[in-house]
Structures are given as structure tokens and as C-alpha cells.
PyMOL Python script that loads the backbone (N, CA, C, O; Angstrom):
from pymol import cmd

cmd.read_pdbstr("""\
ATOM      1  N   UNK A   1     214.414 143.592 157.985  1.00  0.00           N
ATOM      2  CA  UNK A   1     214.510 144.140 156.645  1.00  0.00           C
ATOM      3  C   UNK A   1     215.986 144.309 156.276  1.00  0.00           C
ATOM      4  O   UNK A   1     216.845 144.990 156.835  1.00  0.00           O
ATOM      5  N   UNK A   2     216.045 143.750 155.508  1.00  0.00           N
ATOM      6  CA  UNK A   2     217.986 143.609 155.111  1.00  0.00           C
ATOM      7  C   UNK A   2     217.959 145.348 154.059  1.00  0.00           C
ATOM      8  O   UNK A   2     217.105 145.897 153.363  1.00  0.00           O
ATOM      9  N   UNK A   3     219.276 145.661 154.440  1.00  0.00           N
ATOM     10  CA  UNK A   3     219.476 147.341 153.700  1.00  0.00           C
ATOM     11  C   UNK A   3     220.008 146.447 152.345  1.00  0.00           C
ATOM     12  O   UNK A   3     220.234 145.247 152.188  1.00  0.00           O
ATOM     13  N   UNK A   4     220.081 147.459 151.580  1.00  0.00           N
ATOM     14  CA  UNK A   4     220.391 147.718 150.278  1.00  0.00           C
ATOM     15  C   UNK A   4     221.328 148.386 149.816  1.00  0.00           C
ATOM     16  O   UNK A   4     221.296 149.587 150.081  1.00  0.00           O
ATOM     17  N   UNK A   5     222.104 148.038 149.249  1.00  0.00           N
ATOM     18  CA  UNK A   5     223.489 148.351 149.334  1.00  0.00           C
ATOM     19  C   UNK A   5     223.722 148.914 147.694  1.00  0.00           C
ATOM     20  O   UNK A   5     223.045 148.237 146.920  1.00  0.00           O
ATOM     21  N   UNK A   6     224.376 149.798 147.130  1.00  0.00           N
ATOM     22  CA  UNK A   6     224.462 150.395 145.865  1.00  0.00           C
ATOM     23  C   UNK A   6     225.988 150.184 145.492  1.00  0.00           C
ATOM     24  O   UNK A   6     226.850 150.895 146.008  1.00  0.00           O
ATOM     25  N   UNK A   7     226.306 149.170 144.565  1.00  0.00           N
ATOM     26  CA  UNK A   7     227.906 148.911 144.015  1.00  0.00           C
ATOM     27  C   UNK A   7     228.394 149.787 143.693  1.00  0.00           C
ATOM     28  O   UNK A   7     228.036 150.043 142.543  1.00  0.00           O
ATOM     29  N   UNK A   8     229.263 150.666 144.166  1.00  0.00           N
ATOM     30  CA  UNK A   8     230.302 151.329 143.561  1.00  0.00           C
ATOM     31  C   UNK A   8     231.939 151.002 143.642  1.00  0.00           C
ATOM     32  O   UNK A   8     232.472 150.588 144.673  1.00  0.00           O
ATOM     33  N   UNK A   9     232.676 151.260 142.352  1.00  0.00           N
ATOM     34  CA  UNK A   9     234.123 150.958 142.697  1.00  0.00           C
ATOM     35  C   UNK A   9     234.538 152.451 143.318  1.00  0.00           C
ATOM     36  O   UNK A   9     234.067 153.585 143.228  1.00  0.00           O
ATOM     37  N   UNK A  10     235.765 151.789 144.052  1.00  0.00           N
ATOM     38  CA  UNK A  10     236.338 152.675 145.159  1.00  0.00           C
ATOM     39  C   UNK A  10     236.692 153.754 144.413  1.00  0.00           C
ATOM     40  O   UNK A  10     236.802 154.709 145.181  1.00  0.00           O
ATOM     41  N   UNK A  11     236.947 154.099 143.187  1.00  0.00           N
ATOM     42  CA  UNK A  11     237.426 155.536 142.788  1.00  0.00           C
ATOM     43  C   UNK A  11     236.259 156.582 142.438  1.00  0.00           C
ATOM     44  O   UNK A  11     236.463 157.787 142.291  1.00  0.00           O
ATOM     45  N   UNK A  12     235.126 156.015 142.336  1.00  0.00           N
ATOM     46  CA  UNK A  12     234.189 156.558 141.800  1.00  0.00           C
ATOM     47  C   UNK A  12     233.678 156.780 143.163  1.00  0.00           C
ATOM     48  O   UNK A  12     233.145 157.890 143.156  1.00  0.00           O
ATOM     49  N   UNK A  13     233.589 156.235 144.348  1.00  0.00           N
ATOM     50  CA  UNK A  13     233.402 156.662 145.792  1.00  0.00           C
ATOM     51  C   UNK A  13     233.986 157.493 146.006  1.00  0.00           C
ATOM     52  O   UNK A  13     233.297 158.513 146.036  1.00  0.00           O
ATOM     53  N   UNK A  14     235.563 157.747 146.304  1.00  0.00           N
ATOM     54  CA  UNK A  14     236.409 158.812 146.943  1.00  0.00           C
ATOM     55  C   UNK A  14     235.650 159.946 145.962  1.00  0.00           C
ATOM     56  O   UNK A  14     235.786 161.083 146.414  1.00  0.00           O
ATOM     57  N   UNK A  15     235.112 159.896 145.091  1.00  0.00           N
ATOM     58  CA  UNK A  15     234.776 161.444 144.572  1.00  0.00           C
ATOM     59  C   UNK A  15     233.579 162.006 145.070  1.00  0.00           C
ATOM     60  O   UNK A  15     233.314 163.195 144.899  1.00  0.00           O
ATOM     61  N   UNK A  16     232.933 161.321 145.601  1.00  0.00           N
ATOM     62  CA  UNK A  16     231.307 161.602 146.297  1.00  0.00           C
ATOM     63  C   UNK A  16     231.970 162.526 147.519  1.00  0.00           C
ATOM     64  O   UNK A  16     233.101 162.502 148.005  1.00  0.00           O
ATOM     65  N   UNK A  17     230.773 163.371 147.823  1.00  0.00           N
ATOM     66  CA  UNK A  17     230.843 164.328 148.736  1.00  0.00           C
ATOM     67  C   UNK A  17     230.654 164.025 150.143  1.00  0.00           C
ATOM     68  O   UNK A  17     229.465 163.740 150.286  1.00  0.00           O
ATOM     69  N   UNK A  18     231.438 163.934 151.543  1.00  0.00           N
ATOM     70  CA  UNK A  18     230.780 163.546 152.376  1.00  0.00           C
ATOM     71  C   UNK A  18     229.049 163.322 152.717  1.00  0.00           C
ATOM     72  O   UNK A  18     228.529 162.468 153.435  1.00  0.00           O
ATOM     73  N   UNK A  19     228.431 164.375 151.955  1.00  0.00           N
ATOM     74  CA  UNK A  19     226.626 163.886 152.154  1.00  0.00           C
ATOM     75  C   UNK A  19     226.756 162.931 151.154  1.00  0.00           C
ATOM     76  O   UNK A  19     226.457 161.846 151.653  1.00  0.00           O
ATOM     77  N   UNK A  20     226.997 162.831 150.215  1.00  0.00           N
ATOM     78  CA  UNK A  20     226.294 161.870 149.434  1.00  0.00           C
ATOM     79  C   UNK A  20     226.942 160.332 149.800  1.00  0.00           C
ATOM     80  O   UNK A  20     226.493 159.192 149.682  1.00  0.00           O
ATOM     81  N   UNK A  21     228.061 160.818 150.239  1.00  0.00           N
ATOM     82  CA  UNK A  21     228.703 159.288 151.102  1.00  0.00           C
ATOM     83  C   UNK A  21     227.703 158.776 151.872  1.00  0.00           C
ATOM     84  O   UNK A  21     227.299 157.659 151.547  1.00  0.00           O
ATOM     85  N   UNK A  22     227.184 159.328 152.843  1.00  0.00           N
ATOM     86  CA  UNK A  22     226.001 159.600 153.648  1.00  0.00           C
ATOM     87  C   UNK A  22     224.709 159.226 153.572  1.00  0.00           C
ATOM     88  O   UNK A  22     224.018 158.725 154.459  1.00  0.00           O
ATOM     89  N   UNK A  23     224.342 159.572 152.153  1.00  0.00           N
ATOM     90  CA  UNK A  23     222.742 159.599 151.308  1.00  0.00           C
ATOM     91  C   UNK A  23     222.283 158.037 151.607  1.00  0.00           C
ATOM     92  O   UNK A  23     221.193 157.814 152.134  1.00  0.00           O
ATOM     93  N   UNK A  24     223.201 156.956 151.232  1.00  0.00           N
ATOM     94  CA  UNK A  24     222.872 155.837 150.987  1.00  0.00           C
ATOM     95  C   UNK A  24     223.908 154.851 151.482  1.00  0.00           C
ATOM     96  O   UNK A  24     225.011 155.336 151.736  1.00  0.00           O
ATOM     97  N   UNK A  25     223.717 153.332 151.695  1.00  0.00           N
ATOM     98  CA  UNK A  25     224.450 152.464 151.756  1.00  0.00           C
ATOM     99  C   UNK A  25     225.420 152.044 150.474  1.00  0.00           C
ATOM    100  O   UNK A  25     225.033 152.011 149.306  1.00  0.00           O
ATOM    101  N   UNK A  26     226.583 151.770 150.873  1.00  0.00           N
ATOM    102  CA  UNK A  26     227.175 151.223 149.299  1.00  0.00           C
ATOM    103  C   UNK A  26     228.098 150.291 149.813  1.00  0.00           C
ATOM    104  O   UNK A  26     228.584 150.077 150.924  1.00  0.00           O
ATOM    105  N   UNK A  27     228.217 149.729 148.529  1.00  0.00           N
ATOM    106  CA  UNK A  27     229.041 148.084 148.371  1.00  0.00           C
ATOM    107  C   UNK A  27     230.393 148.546 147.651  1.00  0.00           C
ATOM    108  O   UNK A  27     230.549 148.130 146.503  1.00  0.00           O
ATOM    109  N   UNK A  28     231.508 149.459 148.266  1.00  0.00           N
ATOM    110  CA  UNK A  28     232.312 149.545 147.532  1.00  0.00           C
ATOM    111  C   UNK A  28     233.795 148.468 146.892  1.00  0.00           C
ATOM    112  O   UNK A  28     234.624 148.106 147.727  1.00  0.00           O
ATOM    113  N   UNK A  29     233.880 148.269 146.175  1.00  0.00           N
ATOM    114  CA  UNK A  29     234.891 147.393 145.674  1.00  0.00           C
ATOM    115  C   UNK A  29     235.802 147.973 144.820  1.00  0.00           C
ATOM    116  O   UNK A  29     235.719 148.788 143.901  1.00  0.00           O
ATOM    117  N   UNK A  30     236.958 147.170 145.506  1.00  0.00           N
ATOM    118  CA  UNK A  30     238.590 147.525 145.113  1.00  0.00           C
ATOM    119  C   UNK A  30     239.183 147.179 143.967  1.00  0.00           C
ATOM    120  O   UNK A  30     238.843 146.181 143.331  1.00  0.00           O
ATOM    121  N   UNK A  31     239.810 147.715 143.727  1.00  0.00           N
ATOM    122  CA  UNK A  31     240.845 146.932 142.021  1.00  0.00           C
ATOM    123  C   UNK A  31     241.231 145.782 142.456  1.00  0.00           C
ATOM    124  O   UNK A  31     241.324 144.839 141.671  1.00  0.00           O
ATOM    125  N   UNK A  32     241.391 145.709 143.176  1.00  0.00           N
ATOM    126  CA  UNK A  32     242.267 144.592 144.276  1.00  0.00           C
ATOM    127  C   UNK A  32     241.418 143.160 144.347  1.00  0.00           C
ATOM    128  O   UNK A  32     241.977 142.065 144.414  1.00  0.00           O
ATOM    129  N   UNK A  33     240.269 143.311 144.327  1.00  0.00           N
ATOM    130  CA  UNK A  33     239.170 142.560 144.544  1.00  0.00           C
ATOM    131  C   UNK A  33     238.534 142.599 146.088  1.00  0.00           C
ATOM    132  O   UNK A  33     237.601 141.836 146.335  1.00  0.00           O
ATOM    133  N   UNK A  34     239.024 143.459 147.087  1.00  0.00           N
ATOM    134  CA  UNK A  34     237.945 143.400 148.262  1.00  0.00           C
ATOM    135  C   UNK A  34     236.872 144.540 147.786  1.00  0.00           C
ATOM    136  O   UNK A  34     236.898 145.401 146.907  1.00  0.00           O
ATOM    137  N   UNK A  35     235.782 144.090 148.916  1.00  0.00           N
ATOM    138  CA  UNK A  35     235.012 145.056 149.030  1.00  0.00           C
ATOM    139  C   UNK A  35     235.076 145.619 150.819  1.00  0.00           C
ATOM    140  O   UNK A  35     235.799 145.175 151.710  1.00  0.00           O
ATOM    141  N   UNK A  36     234.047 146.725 150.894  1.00  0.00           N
ATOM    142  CA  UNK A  36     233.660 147.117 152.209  1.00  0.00           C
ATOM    143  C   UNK A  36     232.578 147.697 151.911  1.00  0.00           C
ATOM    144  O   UNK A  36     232.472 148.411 150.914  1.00  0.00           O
ATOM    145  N   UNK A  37     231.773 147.502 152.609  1.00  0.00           N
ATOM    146  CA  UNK A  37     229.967 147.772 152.813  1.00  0.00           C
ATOM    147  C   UNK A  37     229.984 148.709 153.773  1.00  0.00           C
ATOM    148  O   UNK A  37     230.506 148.493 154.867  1.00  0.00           O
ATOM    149  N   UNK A  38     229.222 150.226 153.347  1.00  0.00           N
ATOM    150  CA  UNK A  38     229.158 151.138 154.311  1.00  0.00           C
ATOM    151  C   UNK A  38     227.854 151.691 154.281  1.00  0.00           C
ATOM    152  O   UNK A  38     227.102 151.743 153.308  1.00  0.00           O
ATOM    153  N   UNK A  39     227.640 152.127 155.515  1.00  0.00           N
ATOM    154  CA  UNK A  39     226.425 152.711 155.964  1.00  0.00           C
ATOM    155  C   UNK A  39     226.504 154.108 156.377  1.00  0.00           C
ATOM    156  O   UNK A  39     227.560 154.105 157.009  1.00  0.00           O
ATOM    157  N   UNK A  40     226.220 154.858 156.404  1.00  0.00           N
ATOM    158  CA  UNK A  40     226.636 156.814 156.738  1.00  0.00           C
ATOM    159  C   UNK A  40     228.239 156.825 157.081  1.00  0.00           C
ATOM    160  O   UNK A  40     228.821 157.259 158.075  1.00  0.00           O
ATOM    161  N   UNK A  41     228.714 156.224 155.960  1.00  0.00           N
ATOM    162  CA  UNK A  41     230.155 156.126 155.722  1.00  0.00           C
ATOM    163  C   UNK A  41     231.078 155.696 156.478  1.00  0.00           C
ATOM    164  O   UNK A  41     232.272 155.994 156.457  1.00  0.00           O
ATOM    165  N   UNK A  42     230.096 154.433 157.684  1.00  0.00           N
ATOM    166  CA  UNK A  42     231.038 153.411 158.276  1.00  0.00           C
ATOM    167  C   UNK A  42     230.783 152.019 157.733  1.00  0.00           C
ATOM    168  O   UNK A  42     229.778 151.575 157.177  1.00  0.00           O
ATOM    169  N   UNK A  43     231.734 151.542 157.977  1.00  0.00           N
ATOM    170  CA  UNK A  43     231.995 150.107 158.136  1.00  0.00           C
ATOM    171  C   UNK A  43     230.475 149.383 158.673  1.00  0.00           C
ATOM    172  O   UNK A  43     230.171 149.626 159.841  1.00  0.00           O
ATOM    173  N   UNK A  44     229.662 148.637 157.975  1.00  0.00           N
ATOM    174  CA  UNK A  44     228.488 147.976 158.807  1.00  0.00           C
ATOM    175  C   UNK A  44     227.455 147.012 157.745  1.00  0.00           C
ATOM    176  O   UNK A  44     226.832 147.471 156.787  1.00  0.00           O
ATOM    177  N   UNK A  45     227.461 145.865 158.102  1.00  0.00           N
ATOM    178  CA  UNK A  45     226.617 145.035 157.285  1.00  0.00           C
ATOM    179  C   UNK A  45     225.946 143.881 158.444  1.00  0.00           C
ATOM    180  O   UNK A  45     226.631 143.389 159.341  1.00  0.00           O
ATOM    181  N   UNK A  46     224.443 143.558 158.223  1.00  0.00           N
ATOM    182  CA  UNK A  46     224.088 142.534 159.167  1.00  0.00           C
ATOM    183  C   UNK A  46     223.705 141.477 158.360  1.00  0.00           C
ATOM    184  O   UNK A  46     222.874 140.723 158.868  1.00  0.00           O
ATOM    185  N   UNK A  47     224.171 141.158 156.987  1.00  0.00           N
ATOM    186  CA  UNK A  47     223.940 139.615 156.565  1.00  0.00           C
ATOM    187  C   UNK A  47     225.159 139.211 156.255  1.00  0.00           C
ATOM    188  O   UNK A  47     225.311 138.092 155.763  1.00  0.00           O
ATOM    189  N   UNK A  48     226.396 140.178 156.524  1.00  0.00           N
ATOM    190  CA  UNK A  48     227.586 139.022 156.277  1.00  0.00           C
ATOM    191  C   UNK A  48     228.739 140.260 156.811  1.00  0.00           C
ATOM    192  O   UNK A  48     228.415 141.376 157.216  1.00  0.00           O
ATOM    193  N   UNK A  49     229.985 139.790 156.702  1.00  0.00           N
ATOM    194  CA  UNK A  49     230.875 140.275 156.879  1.00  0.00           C
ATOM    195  C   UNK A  49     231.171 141.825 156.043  1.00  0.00           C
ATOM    196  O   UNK A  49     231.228 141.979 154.823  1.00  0.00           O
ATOM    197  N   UNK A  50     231.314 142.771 156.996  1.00  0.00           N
ATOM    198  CA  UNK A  50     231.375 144.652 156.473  1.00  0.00           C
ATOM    199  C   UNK A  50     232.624 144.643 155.572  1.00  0.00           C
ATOM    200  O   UNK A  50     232.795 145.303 154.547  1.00  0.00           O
ATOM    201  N   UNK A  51     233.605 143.619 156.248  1.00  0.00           N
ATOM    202  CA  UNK A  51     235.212 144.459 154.937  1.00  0.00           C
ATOM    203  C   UNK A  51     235.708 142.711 154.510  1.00  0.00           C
ATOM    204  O   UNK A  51     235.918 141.832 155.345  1.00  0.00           O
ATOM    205  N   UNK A  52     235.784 142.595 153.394  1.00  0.00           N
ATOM    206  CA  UNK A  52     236.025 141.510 152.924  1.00  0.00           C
ATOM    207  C   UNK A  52     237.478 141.733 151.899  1.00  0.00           C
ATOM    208  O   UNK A  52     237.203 142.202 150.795  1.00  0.00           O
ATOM    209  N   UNK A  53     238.934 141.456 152.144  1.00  0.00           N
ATOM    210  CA  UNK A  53     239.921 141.419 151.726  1.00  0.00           C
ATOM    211  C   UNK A  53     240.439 141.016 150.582  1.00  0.00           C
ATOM    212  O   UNK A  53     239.967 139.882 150.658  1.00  0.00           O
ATOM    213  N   UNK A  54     241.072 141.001 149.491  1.00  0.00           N
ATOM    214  CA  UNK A  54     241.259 140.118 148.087  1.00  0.00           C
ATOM    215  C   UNK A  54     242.133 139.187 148.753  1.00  0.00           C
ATOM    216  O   UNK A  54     242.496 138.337 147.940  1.00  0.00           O
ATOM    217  N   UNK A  55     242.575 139.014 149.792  1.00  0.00           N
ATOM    218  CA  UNK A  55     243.175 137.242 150.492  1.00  0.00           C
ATOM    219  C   UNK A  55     241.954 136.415 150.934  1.00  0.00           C
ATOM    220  O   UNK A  55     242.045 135.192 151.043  1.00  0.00           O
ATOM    221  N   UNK A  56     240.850 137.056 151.179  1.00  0.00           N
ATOM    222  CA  UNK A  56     239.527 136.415 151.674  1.00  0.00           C
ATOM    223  C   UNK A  56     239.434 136.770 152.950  1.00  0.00           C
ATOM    224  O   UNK A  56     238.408 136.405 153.525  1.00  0.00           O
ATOM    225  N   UNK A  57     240.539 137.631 153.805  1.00  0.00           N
ATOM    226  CA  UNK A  57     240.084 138.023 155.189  1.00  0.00           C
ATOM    227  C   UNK A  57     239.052 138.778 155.020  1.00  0.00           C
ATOM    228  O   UNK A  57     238.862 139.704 154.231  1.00  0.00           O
ATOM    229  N   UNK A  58     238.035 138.061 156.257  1.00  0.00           N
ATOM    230  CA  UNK A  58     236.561 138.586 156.558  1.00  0.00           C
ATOM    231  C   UNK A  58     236.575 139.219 157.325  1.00  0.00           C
ATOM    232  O   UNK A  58     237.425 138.804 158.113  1.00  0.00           O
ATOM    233  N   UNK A  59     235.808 140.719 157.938  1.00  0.00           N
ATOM    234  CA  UNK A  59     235.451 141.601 159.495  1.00  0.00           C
ATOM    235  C   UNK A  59     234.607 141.447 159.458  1.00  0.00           C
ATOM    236  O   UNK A  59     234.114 141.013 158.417  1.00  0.00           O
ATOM    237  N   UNK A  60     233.762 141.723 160.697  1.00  0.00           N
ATOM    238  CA  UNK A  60     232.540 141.854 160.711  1.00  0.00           C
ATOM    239  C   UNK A  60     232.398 143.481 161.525  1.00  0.00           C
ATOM    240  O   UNK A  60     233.217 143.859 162.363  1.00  0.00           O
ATOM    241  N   UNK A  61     231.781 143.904 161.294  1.00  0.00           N
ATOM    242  CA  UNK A  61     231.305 145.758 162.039  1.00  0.00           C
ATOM    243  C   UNK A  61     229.543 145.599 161.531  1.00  0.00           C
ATOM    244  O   UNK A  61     228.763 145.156 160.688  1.00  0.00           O
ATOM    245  N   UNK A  62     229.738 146.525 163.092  1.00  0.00           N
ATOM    246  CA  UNK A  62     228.143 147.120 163.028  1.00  0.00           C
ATOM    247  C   UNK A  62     228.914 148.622 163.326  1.00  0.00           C
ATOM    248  O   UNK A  62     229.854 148.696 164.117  1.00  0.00           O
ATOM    249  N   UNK A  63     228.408 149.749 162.616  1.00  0.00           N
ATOM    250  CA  UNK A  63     228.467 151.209 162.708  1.00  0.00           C
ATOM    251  C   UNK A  63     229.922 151.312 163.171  1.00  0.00           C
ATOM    252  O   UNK A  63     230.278 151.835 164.226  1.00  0.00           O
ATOM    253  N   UNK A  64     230.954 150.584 161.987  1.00  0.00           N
ATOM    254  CA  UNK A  64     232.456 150.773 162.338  1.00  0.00           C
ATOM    255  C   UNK A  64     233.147 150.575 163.516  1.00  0.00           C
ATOM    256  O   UNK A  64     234.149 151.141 163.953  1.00  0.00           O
ATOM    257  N   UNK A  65     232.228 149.379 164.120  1.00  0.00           N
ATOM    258  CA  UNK A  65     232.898 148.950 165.408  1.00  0.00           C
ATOM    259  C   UNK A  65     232.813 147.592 164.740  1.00  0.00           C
ATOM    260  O   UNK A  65     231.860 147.343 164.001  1.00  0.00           O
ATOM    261  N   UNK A  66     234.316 146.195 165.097  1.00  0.00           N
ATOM    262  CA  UNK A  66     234.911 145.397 165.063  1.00  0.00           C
ATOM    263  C   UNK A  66     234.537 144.143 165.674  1.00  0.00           C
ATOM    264  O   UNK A  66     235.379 143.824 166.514  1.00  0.00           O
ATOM    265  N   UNK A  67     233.668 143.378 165.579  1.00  0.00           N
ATOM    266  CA  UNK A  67     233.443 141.641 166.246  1.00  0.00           C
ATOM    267  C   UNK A  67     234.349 140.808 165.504  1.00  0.00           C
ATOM    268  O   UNK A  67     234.900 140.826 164.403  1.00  0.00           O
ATOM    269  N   UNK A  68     234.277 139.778 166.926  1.00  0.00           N
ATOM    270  CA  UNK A  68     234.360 138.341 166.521  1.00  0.00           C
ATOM    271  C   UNK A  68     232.887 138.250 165.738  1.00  0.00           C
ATOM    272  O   UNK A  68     231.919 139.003 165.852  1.00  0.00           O
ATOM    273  N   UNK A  69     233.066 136.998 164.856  1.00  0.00           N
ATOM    274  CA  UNK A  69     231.894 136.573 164.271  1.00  0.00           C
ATOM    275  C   UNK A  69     230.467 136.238 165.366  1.00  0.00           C
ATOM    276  O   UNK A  69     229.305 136.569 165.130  1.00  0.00           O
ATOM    277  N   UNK A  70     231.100 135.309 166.895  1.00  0.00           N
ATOM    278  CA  UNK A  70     230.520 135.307 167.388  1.00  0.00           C
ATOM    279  C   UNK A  70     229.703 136.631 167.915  1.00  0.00           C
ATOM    280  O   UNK A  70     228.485 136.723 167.756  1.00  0.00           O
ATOM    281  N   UNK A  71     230.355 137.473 168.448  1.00  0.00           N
ATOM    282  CA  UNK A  71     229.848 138.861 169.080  1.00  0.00           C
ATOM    283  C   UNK A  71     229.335 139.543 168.184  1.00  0.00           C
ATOM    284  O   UNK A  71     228.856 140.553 168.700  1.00  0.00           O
ATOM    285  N   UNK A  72     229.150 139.518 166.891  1.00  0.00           N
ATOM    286  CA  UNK A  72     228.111 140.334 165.476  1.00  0.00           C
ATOM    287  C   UNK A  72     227.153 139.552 165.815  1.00  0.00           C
ATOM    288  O   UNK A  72     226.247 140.057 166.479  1.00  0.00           O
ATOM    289  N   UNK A  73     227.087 138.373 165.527  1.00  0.00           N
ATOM    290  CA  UNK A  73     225.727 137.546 165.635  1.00  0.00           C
ATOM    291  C   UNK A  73     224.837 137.938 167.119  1.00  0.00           C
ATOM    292  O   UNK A  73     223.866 138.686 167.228  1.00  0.00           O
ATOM    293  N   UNK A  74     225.380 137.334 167.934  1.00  0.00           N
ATOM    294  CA  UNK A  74     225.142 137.880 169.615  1.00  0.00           C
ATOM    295  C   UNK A  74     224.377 139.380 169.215  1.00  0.00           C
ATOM    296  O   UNK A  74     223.162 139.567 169.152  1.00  0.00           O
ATOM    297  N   UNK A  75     225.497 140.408 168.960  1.00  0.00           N
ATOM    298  CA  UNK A  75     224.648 141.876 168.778  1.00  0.00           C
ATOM    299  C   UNK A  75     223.406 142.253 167.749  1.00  0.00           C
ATOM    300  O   UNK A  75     222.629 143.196 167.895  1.00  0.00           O
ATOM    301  N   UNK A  76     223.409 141.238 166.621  1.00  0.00           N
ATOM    302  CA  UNK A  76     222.150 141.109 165.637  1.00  0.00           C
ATOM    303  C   UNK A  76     221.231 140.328 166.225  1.00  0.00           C
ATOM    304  O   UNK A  76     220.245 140.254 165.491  1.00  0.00           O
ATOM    305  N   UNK A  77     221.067 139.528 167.507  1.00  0.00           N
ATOM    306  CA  UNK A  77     220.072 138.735 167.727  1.00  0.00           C
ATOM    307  C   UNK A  77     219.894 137.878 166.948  1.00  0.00           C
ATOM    308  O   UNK A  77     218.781 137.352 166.924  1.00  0.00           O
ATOM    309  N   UNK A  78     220.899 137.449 166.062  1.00  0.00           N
ATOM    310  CA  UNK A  78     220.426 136.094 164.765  1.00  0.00           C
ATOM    311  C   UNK A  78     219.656 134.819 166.108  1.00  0.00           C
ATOM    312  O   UNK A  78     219.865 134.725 167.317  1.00  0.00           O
ATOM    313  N   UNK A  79     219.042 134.279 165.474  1.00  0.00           N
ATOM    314  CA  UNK A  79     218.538 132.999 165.655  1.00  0.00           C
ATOM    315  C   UNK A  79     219.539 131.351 165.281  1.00  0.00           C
ATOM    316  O   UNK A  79     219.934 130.929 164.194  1.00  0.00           O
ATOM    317  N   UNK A  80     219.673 130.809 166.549  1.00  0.00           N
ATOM    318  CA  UNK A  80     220.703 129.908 165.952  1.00  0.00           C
ATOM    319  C   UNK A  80     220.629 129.237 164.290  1.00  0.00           C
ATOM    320  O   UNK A  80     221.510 128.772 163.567  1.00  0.00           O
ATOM    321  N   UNK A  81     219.636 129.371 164.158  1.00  0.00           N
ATOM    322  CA  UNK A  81     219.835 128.886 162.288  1.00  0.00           C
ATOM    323  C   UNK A  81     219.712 129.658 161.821  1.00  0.00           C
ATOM    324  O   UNK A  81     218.789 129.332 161.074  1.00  0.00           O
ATOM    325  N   UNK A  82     219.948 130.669 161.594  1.00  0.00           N
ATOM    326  CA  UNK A  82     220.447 132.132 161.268  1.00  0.00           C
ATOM    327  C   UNK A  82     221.991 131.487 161.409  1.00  0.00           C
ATOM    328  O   UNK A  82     222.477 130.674 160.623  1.00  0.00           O
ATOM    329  N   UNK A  83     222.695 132.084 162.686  1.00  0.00           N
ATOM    330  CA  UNK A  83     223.926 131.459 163.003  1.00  0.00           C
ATOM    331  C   UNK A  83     224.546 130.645 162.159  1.00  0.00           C
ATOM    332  O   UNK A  83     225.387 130.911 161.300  1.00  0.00           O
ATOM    333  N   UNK A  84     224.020 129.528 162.501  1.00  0.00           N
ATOM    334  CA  UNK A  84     224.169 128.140 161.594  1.00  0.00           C
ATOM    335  C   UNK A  84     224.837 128.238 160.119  1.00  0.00           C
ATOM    336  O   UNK A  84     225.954 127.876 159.749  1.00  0.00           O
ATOM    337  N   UNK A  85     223.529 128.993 159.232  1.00  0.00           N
ATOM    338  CA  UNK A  85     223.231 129.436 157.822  1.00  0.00           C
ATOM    339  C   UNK A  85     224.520 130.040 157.689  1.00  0.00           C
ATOM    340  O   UNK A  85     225.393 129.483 157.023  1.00  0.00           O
ATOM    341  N   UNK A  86     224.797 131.610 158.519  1.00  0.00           N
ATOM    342  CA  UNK A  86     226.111 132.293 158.324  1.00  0.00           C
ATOM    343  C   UNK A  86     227.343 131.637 158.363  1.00  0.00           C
ATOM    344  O   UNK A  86     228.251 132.010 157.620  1.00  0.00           O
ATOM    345  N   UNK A  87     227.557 130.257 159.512  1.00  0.00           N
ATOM    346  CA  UNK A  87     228.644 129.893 159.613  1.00  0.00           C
ATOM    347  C   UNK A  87     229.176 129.050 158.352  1.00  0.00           C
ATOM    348  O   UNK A  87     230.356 128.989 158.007  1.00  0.00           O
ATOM    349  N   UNK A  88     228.031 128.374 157.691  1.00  0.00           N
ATOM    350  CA  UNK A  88     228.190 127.597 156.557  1.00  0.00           C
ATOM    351  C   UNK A  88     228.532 128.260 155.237  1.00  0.00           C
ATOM    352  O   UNK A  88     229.026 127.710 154.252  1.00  0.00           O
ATOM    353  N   UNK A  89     228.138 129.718 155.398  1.00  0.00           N
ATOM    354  CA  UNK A  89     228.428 130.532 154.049  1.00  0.00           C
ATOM    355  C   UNK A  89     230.014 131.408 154.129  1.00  0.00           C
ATOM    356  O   UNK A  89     230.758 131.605 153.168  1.00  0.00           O
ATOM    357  N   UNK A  90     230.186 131.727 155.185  1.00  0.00           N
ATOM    358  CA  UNK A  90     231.507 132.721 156.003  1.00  0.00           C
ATOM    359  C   UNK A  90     232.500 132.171 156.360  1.00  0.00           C
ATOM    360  O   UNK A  90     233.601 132.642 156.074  1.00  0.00           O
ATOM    361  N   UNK A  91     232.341 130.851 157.191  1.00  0.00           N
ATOM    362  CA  UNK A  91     233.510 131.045 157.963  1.00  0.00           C
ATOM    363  C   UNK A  91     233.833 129.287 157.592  1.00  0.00           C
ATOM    364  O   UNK A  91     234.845 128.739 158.029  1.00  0.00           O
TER     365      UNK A  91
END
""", "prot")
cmd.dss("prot")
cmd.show_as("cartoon", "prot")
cmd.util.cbc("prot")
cmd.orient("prot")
């Protein structure tokens, strides 16, 4: 079941209350043009890369911990065409 993520820009985030940071997943995005996808207010996405840069640098995190692309996939159990699919869209 893929989470659901709620767009907010980053200024309208920093004003939320640690719970409500909390309450839900969000897709926050920068003036800048990155985003970062958080989950109880870490770093964490399992259909693509958690912090995405306005140069296009990609991370990947599960619960604000740091992979190679390989080692996210490995820790999600993707299925090599899973794999596959991601490498053709990401990297």
C-alpha cells in the first residue's frame, strides 16, 4: 500500500506544531524547487527518492536513515521489475 503524502510548501510546514508534523505524511517543497517527503517528521519514501534537490540530486531514506539506491531497494524487498521500473524513472 503506497502512503499518501499531503503537498505542503516549506513555510507553511515550519509553522505546524511538532504533532501535527507528526499527524500525517507530507510532500514538502522548496522555493528553490526541491522537495523532501516526510513521515513522523523524518526523511522516508518507498516509491522513489525521500529528498530530491533543485540540481536534481536524489536520496533515498527509510525513517531518516540514508541508502545507496541499491540498499533502499534491497531494504523494500522491491521485486527486480520493481527495481528495473525505479531505475528507468530515477537514476
Amino acid at each position: 500500500m503506497a502512503i499518501e503524502y499531503t503537498n505542503i510548501f516549506y513555510e507553511e510546514y515550519r509553522k505546524l506544531s511538532d504533532e501535527e508534523k507528526k499527524a500525517k505524511p507530507y510532500c514538502i517543497e522548496y522555493d528553490s524547487g526541491g522537495k523532501d517527503w516526510v513521515v513522523n517528521g523524518k526523511s522516508h519514501r518507498e516509491d522513489g527518492p525521500a529528498v530530491i534537490f533543485d540540481n536534481g540530486a536524489k536520496f533515498w531514506y527509510l525513517n531518516h536513515v540514508n541508502y545507496s539506491f541499491e540498499k533502499w531497494c534491497n531494504e523494500l524487498n522491491k521485486s527486480d521489475e520493481e527495481k528495473i521500473f525505479l531505475k528507468l524513472k530515477y537514476i
